[in-house]
C-alpha positions in Angstrom: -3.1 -102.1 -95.0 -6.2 -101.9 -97.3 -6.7 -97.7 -97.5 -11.0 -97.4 -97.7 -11.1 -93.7 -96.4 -9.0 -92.1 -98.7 -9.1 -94.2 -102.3 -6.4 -93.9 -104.3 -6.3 -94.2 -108.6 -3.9 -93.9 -110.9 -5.3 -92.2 -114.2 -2.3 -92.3 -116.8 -0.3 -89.2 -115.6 -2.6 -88.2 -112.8 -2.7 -89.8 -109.5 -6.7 -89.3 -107.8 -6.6 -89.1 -104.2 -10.2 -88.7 -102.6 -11.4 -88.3 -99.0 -13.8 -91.2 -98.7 -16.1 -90.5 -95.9 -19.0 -89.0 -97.3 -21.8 -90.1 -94.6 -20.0 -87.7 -92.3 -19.0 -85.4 -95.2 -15.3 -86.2 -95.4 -14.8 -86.0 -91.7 -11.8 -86.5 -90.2 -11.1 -89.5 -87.9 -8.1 -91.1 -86.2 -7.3 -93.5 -89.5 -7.8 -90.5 -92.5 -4.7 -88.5 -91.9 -2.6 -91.5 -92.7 -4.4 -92.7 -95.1 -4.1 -89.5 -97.0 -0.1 -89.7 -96.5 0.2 -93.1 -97.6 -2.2 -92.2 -101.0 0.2 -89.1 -101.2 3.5 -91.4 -101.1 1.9 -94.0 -103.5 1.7 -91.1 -105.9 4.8 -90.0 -105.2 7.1 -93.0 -105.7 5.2 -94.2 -109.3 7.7 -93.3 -111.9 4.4 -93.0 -114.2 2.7 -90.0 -112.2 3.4 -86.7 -112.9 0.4 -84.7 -111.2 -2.1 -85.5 -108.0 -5.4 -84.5 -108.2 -7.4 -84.4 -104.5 -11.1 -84.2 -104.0 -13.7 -85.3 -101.8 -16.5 -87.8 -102.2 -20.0 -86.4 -101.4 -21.4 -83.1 -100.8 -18.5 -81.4 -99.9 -14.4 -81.6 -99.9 -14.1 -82.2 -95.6 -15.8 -80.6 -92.8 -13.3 -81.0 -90.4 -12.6 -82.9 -87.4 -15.5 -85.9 -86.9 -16.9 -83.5 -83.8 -19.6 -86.5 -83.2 -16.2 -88.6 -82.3 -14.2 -85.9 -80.8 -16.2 -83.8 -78.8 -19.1 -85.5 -78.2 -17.4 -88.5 -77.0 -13.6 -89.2 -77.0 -11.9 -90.8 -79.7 -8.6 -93.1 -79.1 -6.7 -90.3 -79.1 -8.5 -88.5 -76.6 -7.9 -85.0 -77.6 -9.4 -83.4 -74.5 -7.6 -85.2 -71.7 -9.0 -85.4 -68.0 -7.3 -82.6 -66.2 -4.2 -82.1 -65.8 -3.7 -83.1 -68.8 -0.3 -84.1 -70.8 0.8 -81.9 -73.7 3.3 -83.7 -75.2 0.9 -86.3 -75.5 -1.5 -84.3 -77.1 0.8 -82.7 -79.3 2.5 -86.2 -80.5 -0.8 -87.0 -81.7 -1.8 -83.4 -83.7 1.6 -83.1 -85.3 1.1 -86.6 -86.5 -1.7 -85.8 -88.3 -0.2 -82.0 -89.8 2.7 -83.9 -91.3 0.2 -86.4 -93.0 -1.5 -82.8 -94.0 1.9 -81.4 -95.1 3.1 -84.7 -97.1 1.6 -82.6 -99.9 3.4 -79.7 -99.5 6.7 -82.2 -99.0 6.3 -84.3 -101.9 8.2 -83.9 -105.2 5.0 -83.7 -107.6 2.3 -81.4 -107.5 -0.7 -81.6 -106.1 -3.7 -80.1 -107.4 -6.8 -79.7 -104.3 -10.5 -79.3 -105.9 -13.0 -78.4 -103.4 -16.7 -78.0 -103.6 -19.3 -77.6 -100.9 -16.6 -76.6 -98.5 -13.4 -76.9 -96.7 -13.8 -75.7 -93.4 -11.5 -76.1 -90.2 -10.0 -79.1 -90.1 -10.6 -79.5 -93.6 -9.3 -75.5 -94.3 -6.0 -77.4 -93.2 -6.0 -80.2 -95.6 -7.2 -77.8 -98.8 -4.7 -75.5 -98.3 -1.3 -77.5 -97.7 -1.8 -78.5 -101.7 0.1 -76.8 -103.7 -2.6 -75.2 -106.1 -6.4 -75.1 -104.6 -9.1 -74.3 -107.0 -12.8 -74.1 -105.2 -16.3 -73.7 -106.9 -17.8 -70.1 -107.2 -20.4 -71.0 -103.6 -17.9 -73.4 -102.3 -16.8 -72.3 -98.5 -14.0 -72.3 -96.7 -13.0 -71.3 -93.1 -11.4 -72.1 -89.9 -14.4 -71.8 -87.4 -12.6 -73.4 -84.0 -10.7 -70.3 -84.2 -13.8 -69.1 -82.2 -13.2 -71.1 -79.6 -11.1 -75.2 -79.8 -8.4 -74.7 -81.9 -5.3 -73.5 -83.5 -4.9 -74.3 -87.3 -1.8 -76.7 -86.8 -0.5 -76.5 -90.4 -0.8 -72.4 -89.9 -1.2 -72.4 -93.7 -3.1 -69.3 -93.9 -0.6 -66.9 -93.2 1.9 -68.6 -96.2 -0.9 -67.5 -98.2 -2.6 -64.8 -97.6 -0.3 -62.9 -95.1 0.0 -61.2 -91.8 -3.4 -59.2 -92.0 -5.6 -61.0 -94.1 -4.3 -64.1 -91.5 -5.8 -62.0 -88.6 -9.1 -61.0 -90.1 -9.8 -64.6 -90.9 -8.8 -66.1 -87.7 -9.7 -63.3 -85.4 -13.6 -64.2 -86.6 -13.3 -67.7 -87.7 -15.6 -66.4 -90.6 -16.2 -68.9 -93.8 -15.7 -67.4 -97.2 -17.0 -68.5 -100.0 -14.4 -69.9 -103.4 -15.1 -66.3 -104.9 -14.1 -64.0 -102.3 -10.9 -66.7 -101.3 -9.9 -66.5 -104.8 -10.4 -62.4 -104.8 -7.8 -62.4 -101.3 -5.8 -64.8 -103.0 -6.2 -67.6 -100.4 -6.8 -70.2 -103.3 -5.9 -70.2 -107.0 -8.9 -69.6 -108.7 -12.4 -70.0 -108.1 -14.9 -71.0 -111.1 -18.3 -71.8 -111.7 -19.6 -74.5 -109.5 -20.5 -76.2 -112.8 -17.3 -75.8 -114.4 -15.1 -77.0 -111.3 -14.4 -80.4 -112.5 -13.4 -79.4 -116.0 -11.4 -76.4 -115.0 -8.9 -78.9 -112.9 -8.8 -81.6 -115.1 -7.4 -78.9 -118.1 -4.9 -77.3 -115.6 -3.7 -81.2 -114.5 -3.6 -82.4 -117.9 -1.2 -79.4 -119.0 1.2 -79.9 -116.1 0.8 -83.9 -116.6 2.9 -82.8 -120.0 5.8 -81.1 -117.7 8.8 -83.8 -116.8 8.4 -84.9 -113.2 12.2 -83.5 -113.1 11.0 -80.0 -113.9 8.1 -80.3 -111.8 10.1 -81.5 -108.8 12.5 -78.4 -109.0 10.0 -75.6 -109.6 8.1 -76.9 -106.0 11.0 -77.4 -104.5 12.7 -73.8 -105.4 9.7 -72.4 -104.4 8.4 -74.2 -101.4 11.8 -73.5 -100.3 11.4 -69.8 -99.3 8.7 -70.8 -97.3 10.9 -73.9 -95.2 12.9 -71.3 -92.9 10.1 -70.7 -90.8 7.1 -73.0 -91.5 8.3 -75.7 -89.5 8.9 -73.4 -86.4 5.6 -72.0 -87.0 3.6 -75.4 -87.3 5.3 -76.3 -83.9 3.6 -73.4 -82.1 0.3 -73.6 -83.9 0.6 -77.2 -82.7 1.0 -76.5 -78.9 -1.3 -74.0 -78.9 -4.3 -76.4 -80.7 -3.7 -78.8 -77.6 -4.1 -75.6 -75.2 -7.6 -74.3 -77.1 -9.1 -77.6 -76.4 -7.7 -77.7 -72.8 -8.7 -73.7 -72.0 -11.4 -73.3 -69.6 -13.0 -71.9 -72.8 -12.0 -75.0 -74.7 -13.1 -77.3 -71.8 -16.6 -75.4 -71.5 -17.4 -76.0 -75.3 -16.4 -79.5 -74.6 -18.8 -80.0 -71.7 -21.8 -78.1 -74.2 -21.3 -80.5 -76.3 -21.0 -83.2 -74.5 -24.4 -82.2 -73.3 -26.1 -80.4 -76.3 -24.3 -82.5 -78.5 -21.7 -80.7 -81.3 -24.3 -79.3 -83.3 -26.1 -77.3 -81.1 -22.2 -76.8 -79.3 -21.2 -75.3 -83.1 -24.0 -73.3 -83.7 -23.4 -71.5 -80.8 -19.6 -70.8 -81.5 -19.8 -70.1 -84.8 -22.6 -66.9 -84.3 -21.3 -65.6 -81.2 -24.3 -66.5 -79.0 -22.8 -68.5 -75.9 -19.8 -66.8 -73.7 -17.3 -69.5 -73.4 -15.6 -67.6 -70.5 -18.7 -67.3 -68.4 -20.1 -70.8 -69.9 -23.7 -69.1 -70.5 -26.0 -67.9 -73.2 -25.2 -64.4 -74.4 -27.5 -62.2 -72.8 -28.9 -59.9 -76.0 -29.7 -56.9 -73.8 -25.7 -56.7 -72.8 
């Protein structure tokens, strides 16, 4: 099947994988999470690639689920269901998608992540299942549903950044920009916006010089003291996404939406100003 969201290039030693959808910046739909798998596998299996690099058309690396297909309407996977609703049905379809997220993390070559503009929620998930993320200096990145309508399924940041630094980000579903992830040590590095591109392409080329034997081990010795637990954890962080958006919480921001539409629905998560639980505008004077 011909791939169009995610376009894949081989470049000598380096295989370019790039989210496609910039008139939605990079959002995800029902067809991108395969599509990223499959580019990922491609990669993989060439004999003549030692590296992947990953980036995102447009103005930015992702910005998430496609809300405008999600929660405004339903897409074909209808990810809030009509009540009662079926779990395993939901959760079939969300741990489809963090596999295709974690065929980075599973493959036996690198991948490098670049990501300018930002990375945020769903897209938080995507950036940091690479195995090195660089971000420009004013790039952002952040997993906003943790507000309210979602779990991140991949559960990537506490592999990262650990237990507290976890909680702080998730417990406010704050962005950060690349600087201050770089200076927790969520991502790699962060460098001048104007300097992104060049800083990854140096670091690729050097380990494009590395056998893809060598490569291969060093991931895989080291991704292994993370395999004990991250599939366990994934599991749960998977469940509980499917109860977020099924929540009377979940299912209020849902109806906003629906009405509002998902910008105004967003806003209003993101700086506190509507109670979910009583489904009304925060009153200031309380």
């Amino acid at each position: 099947m011909a791939m169009n969201k995610v376009l894949y290039e081989k470049d000598g030693r380096i295989g370019r994988i790039t989210l496609n959808r910039p008139e939605v910046m990079n959002a995800i739909d029902d067809d991108l999470p395969r599509e990223l798998a499959e580019a990922v596998a491609r990669a993989d299996a060439d004999p003549g690639v030692h590296v992947m690099v990953l980036s995102g058309n447009g103005a930015g690396f992702c910005a998430g689920y496609d809300l405008a297909y999600y929660a405004e309407k339903n897409g074909a996977n209808n990810v809030t269901q009509e009540m009662p609703w079926d779990p395993m049905r939901d959760y079939e379809f969300m741990w489809a998608n963090t596999q295709a997220f974690m065929s980075m993390f599973r493959a036996m070559k690198p991948v490098i992540c670049k990501v300018h503009g930002y990375a945020v929620a769903g897209g938080s998930d995507i950036a940091l299942c690479a195995d090195l993320t660089i971000m420009g200096d004013t790039a952002q990145i952040g997993y906003m549903p943790a507000r309210v309508w979602g779990c991140p399924t991949t559960a990537m940041w506490v592999y990262r950044l650990g237990p507290e630094k976890a909680k702080r980000m998730l417990f406010t579903g704050d962005k950060i920009t690349g600087r201050e992830a770089a200076d927790m040590g969520l991502v790699l590095q962060s460098v001048h916006d104007d300097h992104l591109d060049d800083t990854v392409e140096a670091l690729a080329a050097r380990m494009a010089m590395v056998p893809i034997n060598q490569l291969a081990m060093q991931k895989m010795v080291i991704n292994q003291a993370m395999e004990a637990t991250i599939t366990q954890t994934q599991r749960l962080a998977t469940v509980f996404d499917g109860i977020t958006r099924h929540s009377p919480e979940g299912l209020n921001f849902k109806a906003r939406a629906e009405t509002m539409g998902w910008k105004q629905a967003v806003q209003e998560r993101d700086t506190g100003t509507f109670d979910w639980t009583l489904n009304r505008p925060v009153n200031p004077e309380r």
